[in-house]
C-alpha positions as CSV (number, residue, x, y, z in Angstrom):
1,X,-39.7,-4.1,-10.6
2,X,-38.2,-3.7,-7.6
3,X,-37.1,0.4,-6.9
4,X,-33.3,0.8,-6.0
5,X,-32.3,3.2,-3.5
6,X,-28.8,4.1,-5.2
7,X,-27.4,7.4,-5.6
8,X,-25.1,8.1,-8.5
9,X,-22.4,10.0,-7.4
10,X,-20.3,9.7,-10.4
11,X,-17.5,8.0,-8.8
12,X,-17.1,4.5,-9.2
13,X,-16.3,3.4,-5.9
14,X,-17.8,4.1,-2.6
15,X,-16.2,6.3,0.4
16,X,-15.0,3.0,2.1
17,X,-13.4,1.7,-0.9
18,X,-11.4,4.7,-1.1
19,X,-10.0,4.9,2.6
20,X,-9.1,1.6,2.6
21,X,-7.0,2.2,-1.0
22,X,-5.5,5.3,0.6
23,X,-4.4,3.1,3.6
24,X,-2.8,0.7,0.8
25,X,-1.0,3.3,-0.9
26,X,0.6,4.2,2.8
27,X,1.3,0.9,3.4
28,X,3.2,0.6,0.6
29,X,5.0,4.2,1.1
30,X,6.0,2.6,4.0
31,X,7.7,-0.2,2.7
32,X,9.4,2.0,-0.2
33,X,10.6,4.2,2.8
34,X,12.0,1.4,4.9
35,X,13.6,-0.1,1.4
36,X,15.4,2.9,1.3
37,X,16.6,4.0,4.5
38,X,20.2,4.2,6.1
39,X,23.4,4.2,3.6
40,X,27.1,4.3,4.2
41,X,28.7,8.4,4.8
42,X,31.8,7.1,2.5
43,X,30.7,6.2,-1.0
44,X,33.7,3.8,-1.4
45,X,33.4,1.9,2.2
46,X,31.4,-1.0,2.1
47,X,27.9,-1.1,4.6
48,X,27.1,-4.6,5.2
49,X,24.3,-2.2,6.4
50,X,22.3,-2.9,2.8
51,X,21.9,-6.7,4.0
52,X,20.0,-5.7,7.0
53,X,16.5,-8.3,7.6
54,X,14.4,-5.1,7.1
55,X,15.7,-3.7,3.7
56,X,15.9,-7.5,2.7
57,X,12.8,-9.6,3.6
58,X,10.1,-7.0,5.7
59,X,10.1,-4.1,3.6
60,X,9.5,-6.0,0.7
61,X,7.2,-8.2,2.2
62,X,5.2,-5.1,3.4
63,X,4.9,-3.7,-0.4
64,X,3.5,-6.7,-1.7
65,X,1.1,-6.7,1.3
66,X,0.0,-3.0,0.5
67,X,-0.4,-4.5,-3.1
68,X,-2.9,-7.2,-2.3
69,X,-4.6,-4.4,-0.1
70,X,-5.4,-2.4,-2.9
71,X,-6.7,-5.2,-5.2
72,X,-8.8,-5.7,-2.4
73,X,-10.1,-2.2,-2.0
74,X,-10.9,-1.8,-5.3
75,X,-12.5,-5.6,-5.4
76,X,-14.7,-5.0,-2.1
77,X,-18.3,-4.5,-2.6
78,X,-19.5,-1.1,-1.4
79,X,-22.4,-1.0,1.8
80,X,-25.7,0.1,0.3
């Protein structure tokens, strides 16, 4: 048998795995923040504001990009 040099750390993922899903979870921060921003001051006054490209199409985009980044955080093989 061959020996295995693996340390059990008790986590179940290695310290890359877990800076790449904290850049995910920014990522998609991100595009929750952008999906959000900049509203009308008058509450009755229509914004055609809310039809902006980047509310619409980018930030959206960018959260299901942050999403595909954390499957593959998690599903990336550690370095041993």
């Amino acid at each position: 048998m061959a020996k295995e040099n693996k340390e059990n750390t008790g986590f179940a993922l290695g310290k890359e795995n877990y800076i790449l899903l904290a850049i995910g979870f920014a990522i998609i921060v991100l595009g929750f923040i952008l999906m959000a921003g900049g509203g009308s001051e008058d509450p009755t006054a229509f914004s055609p504001e809310i039809f902006s490209t980047m509310r619409i199409t980018i930030a959206p985009v960018l959260v299901l990009f942050g999403f595909i980044f954390e499957i593959y955080a998690i599903m990336k093989k550690p370095k041993q």
